[in-house]
C-alpha positions as CSV (number, residue, x, y, z in Angstrom):
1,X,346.9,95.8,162.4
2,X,347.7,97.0,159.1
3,X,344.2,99.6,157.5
4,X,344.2,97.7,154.5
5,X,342.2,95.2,155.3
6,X,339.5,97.4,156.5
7,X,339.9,99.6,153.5
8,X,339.1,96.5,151.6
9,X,335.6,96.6,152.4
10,X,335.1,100.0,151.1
11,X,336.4,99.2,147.5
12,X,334.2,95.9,146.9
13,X,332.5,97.0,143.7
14,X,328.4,96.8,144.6
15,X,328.2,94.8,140.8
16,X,324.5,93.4,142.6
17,X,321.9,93.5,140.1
18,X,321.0,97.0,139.4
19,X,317.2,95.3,138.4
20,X,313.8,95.4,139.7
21,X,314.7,92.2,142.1
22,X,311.3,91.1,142.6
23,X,310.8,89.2,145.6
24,X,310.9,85.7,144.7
25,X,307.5,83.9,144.5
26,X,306.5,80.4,142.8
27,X,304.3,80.4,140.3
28,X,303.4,78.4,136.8
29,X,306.4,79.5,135.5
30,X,309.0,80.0,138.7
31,X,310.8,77.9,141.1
32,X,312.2,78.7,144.5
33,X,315.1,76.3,146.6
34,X,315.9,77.8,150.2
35,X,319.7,76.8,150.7
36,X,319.4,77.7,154.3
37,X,320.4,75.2,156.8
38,X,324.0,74.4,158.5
39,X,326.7,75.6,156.4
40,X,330.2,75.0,156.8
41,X,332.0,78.5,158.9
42,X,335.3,79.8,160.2
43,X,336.2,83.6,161.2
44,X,339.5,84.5,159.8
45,X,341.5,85.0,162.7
46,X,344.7,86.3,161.4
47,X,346.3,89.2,163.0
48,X,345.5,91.3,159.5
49,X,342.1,89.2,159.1
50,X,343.4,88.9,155.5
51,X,344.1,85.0,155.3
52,X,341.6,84.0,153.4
53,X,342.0,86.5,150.7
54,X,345.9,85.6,150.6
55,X,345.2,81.6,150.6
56,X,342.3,82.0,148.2
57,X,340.0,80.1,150.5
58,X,337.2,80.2,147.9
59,X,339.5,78.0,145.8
60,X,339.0,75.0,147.9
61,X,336.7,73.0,149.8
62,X,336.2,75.5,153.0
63,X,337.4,72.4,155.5
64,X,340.8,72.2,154.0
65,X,341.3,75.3,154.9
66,X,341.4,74.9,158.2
67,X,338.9,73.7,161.1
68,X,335.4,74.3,160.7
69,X,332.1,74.5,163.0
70,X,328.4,74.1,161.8
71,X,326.8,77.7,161.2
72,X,323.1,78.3,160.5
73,X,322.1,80.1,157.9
74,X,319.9,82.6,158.6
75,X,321.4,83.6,162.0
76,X,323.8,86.2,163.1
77,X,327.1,83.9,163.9
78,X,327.7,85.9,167.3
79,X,325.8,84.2,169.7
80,X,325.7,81.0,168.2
81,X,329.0,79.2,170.1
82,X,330.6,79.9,173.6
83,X,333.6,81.3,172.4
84,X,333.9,85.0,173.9
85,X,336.5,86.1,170.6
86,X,333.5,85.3,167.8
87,X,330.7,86.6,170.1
88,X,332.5,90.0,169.2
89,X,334.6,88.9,166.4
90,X,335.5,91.9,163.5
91,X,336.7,91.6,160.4
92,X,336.0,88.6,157.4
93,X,334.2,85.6,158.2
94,X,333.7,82.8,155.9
95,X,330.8,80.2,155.0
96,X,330.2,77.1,152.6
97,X,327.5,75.3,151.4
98,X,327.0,72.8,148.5
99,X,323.5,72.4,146.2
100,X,322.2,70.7,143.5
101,X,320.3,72.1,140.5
102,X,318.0,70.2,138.6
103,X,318.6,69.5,135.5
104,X,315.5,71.1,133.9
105,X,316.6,74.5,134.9
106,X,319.4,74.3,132.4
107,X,316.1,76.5,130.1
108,X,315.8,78.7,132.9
109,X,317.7,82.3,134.3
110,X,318.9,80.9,137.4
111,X,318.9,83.5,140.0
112,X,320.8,83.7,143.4
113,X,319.3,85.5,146.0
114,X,320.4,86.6,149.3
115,X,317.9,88.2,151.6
116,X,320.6,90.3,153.5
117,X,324.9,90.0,155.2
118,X,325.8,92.1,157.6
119,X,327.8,93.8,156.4
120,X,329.9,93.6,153.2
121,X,329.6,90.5,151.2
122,X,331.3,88.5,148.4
123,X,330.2,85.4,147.1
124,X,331.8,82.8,144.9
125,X,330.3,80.0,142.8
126,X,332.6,76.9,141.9
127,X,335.3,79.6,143.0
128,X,334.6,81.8,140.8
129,X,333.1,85.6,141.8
130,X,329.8,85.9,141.4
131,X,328.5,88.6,143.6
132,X,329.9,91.5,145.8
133,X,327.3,93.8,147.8
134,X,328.0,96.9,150.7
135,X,325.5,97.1,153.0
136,X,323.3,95.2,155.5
137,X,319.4,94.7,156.0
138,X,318.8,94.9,152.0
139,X,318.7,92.1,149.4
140,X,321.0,91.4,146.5
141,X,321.2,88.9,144.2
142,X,323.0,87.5,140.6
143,X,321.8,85.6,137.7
144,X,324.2,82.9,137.9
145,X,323.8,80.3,134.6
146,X,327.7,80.5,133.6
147,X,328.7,79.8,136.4
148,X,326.4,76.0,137.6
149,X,327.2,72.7,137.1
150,X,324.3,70.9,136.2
151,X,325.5,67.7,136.5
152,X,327.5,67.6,140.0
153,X,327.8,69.4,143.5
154,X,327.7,73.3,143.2
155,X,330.0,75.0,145.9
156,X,329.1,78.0,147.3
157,X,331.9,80.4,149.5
158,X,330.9,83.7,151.3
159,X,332.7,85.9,153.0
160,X,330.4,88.8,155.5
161,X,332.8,91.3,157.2
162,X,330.7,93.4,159.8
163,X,333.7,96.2,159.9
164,X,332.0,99.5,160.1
165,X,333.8,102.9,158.9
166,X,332.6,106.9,158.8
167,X,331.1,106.1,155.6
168,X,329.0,102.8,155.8
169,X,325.3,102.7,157.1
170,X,325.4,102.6,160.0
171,X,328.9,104.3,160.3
172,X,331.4,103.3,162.8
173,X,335.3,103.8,162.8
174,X,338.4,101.2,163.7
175,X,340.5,102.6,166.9
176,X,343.6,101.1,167.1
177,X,345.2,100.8,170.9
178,X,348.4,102.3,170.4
179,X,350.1,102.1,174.0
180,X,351.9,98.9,173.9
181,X,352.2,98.9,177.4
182,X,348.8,98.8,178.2
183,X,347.2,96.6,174.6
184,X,348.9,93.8,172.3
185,X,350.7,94.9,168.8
186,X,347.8,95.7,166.7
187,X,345.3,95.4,169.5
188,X,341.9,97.4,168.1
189,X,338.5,98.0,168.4
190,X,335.2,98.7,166.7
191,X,333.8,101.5,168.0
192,X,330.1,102.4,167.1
193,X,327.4,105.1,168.5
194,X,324.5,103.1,167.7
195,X,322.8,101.3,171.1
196,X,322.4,98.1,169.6
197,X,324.5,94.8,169.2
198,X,326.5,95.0,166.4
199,X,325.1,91.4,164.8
200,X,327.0,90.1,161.8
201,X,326.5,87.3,159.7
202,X,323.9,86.0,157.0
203,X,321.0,87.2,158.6
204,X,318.1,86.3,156.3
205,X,317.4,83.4,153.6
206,X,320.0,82.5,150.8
207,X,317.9,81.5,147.9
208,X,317.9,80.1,144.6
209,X,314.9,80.8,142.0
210,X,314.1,80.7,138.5
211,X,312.6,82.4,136.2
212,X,312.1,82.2,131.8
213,X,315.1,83.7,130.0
214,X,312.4,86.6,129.1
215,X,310.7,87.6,132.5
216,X,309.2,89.7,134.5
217,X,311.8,92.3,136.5
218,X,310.1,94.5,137.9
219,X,306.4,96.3,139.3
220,X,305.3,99.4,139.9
221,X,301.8,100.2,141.8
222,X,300.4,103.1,142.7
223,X,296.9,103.1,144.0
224,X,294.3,106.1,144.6
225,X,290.7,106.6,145.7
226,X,287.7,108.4,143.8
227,X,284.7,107.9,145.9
228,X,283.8,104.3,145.9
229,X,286.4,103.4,143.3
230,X,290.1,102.5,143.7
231,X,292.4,104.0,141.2
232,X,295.6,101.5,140.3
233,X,298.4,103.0,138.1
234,X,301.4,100.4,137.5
235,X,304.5,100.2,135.2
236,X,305.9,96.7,134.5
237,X,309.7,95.9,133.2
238,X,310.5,93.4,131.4
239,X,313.8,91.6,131.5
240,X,316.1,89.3,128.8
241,X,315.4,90.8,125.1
242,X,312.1,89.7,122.8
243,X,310.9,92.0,119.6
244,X,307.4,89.9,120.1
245,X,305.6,90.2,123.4
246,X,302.4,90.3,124.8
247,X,300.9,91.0,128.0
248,X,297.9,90.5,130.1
249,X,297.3,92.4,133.4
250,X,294.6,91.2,136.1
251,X,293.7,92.6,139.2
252,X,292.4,89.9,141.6
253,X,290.5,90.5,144.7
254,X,291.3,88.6,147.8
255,X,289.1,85.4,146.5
256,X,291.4,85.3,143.4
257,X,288.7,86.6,140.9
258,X,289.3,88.8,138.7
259,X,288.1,92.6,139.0
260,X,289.8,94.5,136.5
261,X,292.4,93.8,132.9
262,X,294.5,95.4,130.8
263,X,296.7,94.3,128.0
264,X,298.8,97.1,128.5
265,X,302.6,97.1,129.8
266,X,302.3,100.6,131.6
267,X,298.5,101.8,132.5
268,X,295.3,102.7,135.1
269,X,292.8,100.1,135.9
270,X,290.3,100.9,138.0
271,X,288.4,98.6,141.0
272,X,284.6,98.9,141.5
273,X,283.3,99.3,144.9
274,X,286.9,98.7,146.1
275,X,288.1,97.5,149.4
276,X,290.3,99.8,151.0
277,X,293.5,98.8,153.3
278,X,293.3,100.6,156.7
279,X,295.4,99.8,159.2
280,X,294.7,97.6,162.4
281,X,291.8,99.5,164.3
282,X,290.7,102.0,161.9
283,X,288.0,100.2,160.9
284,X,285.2,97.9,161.7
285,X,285.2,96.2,159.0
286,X,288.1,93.7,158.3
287,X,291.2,95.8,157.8
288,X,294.5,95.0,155.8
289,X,292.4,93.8,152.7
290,X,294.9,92.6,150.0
291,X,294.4,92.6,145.9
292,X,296.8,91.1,144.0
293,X,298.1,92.5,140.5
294,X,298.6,88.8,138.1
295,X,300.9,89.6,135.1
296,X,301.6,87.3,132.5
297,X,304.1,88.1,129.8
298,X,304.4,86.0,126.8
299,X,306.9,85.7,123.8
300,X,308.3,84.1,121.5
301,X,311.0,83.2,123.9
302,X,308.0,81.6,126.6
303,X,306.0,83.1,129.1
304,X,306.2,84.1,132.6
305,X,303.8,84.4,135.5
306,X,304.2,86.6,138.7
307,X,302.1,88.0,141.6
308,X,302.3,90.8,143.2
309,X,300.1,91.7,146.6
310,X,299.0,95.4,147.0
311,X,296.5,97.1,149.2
312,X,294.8,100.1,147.7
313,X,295.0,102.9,150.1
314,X,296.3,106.9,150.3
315,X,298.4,109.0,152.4
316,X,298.4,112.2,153.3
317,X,300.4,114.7,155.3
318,X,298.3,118.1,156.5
319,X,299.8,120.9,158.7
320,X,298.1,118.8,161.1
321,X,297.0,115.7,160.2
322,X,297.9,112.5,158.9
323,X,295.2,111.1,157.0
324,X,295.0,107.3,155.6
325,X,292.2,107.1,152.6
326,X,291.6,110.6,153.9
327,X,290.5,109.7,157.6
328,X,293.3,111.1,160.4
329,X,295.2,108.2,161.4
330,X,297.0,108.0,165.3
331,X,300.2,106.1,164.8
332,X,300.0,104.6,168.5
333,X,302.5,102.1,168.5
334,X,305.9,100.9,169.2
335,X,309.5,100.8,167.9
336,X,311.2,97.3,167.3
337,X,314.5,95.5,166.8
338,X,315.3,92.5,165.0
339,X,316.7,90.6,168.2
340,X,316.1,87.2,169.5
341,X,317.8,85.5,171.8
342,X,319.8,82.9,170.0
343,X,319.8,83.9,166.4
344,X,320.5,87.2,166.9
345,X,319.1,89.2,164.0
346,X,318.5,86.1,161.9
347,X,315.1,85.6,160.3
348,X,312.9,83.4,163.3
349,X,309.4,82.5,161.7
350,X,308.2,81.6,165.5
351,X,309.3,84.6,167.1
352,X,307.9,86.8,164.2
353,X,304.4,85.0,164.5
354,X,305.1,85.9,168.7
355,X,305.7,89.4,167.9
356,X,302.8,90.2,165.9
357,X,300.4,88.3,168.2
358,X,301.8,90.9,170.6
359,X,301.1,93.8,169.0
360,X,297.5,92.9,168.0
361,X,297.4,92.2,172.0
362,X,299.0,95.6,173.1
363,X,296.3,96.9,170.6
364,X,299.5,98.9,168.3
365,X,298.5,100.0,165.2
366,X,301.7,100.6,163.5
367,X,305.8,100.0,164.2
368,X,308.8,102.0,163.3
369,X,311.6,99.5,161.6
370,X,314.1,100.8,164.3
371,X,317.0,101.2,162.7
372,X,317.2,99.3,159.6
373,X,315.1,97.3,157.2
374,X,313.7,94.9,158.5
375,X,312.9,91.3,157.1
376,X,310.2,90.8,154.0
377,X,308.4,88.2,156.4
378,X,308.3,90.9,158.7
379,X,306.7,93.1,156.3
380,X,305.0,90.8,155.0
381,X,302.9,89.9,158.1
382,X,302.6,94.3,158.0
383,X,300.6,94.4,154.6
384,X,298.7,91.8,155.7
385,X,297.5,92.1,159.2
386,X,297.5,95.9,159.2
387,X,300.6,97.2,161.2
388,X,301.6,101.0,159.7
389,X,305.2,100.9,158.9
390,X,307.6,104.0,159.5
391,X,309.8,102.0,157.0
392,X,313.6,103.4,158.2
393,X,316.9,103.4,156.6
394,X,320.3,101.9,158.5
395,X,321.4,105.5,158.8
396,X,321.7,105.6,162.9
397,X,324.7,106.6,164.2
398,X,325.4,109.7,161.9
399,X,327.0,111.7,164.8
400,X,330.3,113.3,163.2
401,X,331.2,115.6,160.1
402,X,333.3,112.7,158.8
403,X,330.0,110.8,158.3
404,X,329.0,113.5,155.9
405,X,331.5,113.0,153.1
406,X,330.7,112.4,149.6
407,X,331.2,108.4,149.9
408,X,329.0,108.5,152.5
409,X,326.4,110.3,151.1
410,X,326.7,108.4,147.8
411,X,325.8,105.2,150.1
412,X,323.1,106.8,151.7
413,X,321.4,107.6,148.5
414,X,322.1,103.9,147.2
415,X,321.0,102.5,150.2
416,X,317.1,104.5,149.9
417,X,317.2,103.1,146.3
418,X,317.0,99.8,147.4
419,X,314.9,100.0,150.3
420,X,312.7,101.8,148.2
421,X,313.1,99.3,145.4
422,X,312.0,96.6,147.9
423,X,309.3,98.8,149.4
424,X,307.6,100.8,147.3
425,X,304.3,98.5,147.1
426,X,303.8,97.7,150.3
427,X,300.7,99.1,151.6
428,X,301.9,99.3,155.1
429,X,304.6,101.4,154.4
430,X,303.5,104.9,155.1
431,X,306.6,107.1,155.7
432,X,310.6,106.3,154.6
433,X,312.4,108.0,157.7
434,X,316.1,107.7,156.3
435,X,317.8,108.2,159.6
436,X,317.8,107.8,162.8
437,X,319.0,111.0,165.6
438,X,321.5,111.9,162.9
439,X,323.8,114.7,164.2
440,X,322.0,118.2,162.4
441,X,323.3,121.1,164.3
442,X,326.6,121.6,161.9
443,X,325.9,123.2,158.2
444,X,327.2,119.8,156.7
445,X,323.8,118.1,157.6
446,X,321.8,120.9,155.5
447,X,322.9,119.7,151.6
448,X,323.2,115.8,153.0
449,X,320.0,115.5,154.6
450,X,318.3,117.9,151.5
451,X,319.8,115.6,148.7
452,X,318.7,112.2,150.9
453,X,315.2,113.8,151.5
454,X,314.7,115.0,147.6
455,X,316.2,111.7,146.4
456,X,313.8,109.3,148.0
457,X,311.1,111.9,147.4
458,X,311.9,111.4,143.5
459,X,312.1,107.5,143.8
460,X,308.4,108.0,145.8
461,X,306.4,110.6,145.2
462,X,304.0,109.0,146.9
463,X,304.7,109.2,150.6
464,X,305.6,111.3,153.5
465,X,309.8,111.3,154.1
466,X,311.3,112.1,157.1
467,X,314.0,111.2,159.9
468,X,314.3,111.1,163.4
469,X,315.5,113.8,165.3
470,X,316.5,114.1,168.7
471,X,317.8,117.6,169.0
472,X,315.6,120.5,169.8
473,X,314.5,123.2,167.4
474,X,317.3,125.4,167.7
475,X,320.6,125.5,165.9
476,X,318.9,122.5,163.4
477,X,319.9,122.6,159.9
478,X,317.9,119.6,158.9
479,X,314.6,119.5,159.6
480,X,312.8,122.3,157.3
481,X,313.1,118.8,154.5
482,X,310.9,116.7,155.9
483,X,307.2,116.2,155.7
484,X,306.1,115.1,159.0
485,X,308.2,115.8,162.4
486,X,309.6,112.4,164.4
487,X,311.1,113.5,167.9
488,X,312.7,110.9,170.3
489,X,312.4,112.2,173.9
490,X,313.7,110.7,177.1
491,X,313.0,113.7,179.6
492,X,313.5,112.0,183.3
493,X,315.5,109.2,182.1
494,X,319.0,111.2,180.1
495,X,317.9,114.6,181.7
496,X,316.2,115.3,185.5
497,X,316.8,111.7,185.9
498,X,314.1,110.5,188.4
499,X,311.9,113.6,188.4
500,X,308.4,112.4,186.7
501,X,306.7,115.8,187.9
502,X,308.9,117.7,185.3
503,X,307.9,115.4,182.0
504,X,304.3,116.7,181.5
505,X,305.6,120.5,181.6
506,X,308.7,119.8,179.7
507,X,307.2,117.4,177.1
508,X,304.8,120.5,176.1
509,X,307.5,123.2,175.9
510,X,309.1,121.4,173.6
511,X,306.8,120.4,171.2
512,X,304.8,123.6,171.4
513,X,308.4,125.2,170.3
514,X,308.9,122.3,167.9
515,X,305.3,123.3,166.3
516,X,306.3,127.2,166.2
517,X,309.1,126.6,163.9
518,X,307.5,123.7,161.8
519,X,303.9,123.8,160.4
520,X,303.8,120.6,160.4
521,X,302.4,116.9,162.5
522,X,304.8,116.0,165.0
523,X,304.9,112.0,165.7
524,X,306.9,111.3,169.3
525,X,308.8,108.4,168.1
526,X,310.9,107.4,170.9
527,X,310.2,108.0,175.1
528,X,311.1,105.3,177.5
529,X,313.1,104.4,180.2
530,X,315.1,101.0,181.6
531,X,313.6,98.8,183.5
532,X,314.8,95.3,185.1
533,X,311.4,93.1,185.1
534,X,310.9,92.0,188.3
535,X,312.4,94.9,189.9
536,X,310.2,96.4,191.9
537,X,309.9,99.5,194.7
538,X,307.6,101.7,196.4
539,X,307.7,104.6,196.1
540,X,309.2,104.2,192.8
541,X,312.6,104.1,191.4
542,X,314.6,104.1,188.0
543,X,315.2,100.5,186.5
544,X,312.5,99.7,189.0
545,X,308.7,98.7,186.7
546,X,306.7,101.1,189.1
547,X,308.9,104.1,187.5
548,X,308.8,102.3,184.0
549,X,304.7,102.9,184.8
550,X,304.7,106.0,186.2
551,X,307.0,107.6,183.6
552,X,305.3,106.7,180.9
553,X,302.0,107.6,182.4
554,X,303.3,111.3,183.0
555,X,303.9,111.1,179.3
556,X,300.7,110.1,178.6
557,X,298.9,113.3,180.2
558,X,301.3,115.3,178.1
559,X,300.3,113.5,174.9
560,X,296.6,113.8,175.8
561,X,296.4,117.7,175.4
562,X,298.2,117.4,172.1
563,X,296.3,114.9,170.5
564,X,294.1,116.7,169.0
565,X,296.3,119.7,167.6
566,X,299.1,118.2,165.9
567,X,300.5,115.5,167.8
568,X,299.7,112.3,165.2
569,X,301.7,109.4,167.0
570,X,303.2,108.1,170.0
571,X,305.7,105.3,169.7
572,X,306.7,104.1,173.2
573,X,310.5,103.1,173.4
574,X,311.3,99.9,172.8
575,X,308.6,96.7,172.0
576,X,311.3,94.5,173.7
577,X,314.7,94.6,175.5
578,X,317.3,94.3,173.1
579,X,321.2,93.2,173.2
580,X,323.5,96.2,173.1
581,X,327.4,96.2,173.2
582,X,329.0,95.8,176.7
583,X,328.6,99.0,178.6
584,X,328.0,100.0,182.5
585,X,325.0,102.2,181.1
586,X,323.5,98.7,180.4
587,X,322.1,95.8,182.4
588,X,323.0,93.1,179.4
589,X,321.3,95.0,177.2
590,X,318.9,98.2,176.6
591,X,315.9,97.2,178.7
592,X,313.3,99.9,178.1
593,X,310.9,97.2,176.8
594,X,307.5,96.7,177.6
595,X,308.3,92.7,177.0
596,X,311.7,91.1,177.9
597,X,313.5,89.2,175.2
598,X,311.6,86.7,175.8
599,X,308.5,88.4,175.2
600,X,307.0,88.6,178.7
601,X,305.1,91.6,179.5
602,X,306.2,94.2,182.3
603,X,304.0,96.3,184.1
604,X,304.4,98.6,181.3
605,X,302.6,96.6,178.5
606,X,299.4,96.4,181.0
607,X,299.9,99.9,180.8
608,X,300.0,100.5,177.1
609,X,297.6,98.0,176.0
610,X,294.5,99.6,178.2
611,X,295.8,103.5,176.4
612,X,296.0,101.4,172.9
613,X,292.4,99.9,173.1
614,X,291.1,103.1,174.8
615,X,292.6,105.1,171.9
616,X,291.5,102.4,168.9
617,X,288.0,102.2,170.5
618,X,287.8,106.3,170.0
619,X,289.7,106.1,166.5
620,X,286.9,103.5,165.2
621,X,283.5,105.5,166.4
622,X,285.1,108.5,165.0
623,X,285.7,107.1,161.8
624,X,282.6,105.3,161.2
């Protein structure tokens, strides 16, 4: 198979709106249309997976292309059908809707929005390009007036291609079977070091809003604490052009009434007797409470209205502590993945509303977004029912040099601009990790992982940044950057496999080492081990739920003489079993969840919930 076509994806310009890209809400002067639903789809099966760019596919009504199936949009297309080939298709695939826009809007910016593709994405509009984006898990969107029929169908083509190369995030390389002996002419696959499925498709919602022609484009918040008062700094942008404007700023508390104003664009309002957001069992009294910053911008060219939720709350990193509104905070909690059953990756209201009654359940007070952004109604549901969010970048899988080349690292920072973007005033959100086990013991790692640490530091002051390492302290070029220490750490599972007596003795060597070279708190993000539910054996055995128990519990003792030194979290790997690619290292997938996928608790989750009560219940009478 000739490279071109996987070159291709890496020379799609990102022409995405460079904006604010507020997420779309309605309000008096903004209108949202979800095009999701069952779109018209076909993979591009040709040996070069090239077809469609040949025969100009976007020219035409998708179904005179060739045959068609019904695809839902969101999903991820893989496990959608029976057909083995799409399951773990590569390359371009190619979708097509048709909408309507009201006529009224014809006065409006009309704005299309996707939520996120997996992986690179172009977009056409009455067959003409609209949009092109690189990269998965992050939005993008285009102001598309010139390009509408108001008066008849609008036809909208995409085409996602999932190929993954050394320099996308996360990286992954094409290996092309050259024995013909053995493999077809241009037989290849996608190899990847990540341990997840590699699910393609649009994932998340495809929208279309509206706002005035002079709008608002973007908000800033930044919120402190002086004694009883809360301290809210913001910047607003305006979009379009207007020599006349004026503005009005509210801050409204959770019953909508107004507590503080300013007529200023950029400025400091300040909240009496404010409510502070703590997280899920650091208080007694309700947690997660939610103001809401009301701009209205008015001109000569109209007005517009937008809303913007924000908790008022602080973070702080201490050589060993880290404090929320100044209290020390234990990040007890778990990991997740995106993954459903069915839909893949693709944005599941139901099993979102599942998951979070689950946590509150297990008694977790924060998650890790394990390994990419995840969905704004996941984070969403964060802000507002109090889950801490280690919000984490796609970079997993940076295991080779080659991933530290200047494209690479020029995506890397682009991709923490966005996620920051999207981000930055969420009140859950309490540390950007930007990888994920990246490889660190080569000198390439030291000016890659310095310049993605100090860039998101610059976008956001504000927080802690770190990654996820997975190495031990020696021979590491990359860890001196960041502000608070993540370790993953599977000792008895990848090393002395079987042998619980060794965890509690090795766990403490190694961070006791990890704390000599780094005065810093150390969060263990990542310990767990397989297990088949159902599976059971006495005395205990791996993949059986009686090791999954007494593994973890081992763990637990180690943890316990830490806790109050430096050790500020414990993440147990993983909240649920997840789909992985095919691999005898895997029973259908990574099962080291406490729930299986379809969220049914093993022994383990008994387990965690009684240590995540016991430790909430000592959290709150410390506190208060």
């Amino acid at each position: 198979m000739p490279t071109i076509i996987f070159l291709f994806a890496l020379l799609i310009i990102n022409n995405a709106a460079a904006s604010g890209m507020l997420y779309p809400r309605f309000s008096e002067t903004r209108t949202i249309i979800e095009i999701n639903g069952m779109w018209k789809f076909r993979a591009d099966m040709s040996p070069t997976r090239n077809e469609g760019f040949l025969k100009k596919w976007y020219t035409q009504p998708l179904s005179q292309t060739g045959d068609v199936i019904p695809m839902p949009v969101p999903a991820s297309y893989n496990d959608i059908t029976q057909d083995r080939k799409l399951r773990d298709f590569i390359g371009w695939v190619w979708y097509e809707t048709e909408f309507f826009v009201p006529v009224e809007w014809q006065q409006k910016r009309v704005v299309l929005r996707f939520d996120s593709a997996h992986y690179n994405t172009m977009v056409w509009v009455n067959s003409k390009e609209v949009l092109s984006h690189v990269g998965g898990h992050l939005p993008f969107e285009v102001q598309l007036n010139s390009s509408l029929d108001i008066n008849g169908v609008n036809r909208l083509t995409v085409a996602v291609n999932n190929t993954l190369t050394p320099s996308t995030l996360p990286p992954g390389t094409i290996h092309y079977m050259k024995d013909t002996n053995r493999y077809p002419a241009g037989y290849f696959v996608q190899d990847i070091s990540f341990d997840f499925f590699n699910y393609a498709g649009i994932h998340r919602s495809v929208k279309l809003y509206t706002t005035p022609i002079f709008f608002i484009d973007d908000i800033t918040i930044v919120t402190d604490v002086k004694g009883s008062d809360g301290i809210v700094d913001y910047s607003i942008i305006g979009g379009g052009s207007s020599n006349d404007t004026t503005i009005v700023v509210e801050v409204l508390d959770a019953d909508g009434i107004p507590v503080a104003t300013s007529i200023k664009q950029n400025g400091q309002m300040i909240i009496r007797n404010v409510n502070l957001w703590w997280p899920f069992g650091m208080s007694k009294k309700p947690t997660a409470y939610m103001y809401t910053l009301k701009v209205v911008l008015k001109s000569s060219a109209g007005r517009d209205v937008y809303r913007q939720p924000f908790g008022v709350r602080t973070v702080k990193v201490t050589s060993t502590q880290l404090l929320i509104n100044n209290k020390p905070f234990y990040c007890h909690g778990v990991p997740k993945h995106e993954d459903s059953d069915i839909r893949g990756k693709g944005l599941d209201y139901a099993l979102i509303a599942k998951d979070f009654n689950l946590l509150k359940w297990l008694g977790a007070t924060c998650i890790r977004t394990s390994h990419y952004p995840y969905a704004e109604e996941i984070m969403d549901q964060c802000d507002q029912q109090g889950i801490a969010v280690i919000d984490e970048s796609p970079g997993v899988g940076i295991t080779s040099v080659h991933n530290f080349g200047n494209a690479s690292l020029t995506h890397h920072l682009e991709v923490m601009n966005e996620m920051v973007r999207r981000d930055k005033n969420r009140p859950a959100v309490i540390i950007w990790s930007v990888a994920n086990e990246p490889l660190v013991t080569v000198p390439q790692a030291e000016h890659y992982f310095k310049s993605v640490i100090m860039h998101t530091k610059n976008l956001d002051p504000t927080r802690p940044v770190t990654f996820v390492a997975a190495v031990g302290p020696n021979g590491d070029y990359a860890t001196k950057y960041v502000d608070i220490l993540c370790i993953n750490r599977y000792f008895a599972w990848y090393s002395d496999c079987g042998h619980t007596e060794l965890i509690q003795k090795q766990v403490e060597y190694d961070m006791n080492k990890w704390r000599e070279h780094h005065n810093i708190p150390i969060i263990v993000t990542e310990y767990g081990a397989d297990t088949v539910a159902g599976l059971h054996q006495s005395p205990s055995f791996v993949f059986t739920e009686e090791y999954q128990v007494e593994f973890l519990s081992e763990y637990h003792a180690a943890f316990d003489k830490m806790r109050k030194k430096f050790l500020v979290g414990e993440m147990v790997w993983n909240f649920a079993d997840f789909m992985t690619k095919e691999d005898i290292t895997r029973v259908v997938g990574n099962r080291k969840g406490l729930f299986t996928r379809q969220r049914q608790p093993k022994m383990s989750a008994h387990l965690l919930k009684k240590r995540y009560e016991s430790i909430m219940n000592e959290t709150i009478s410390v506190i208060h």
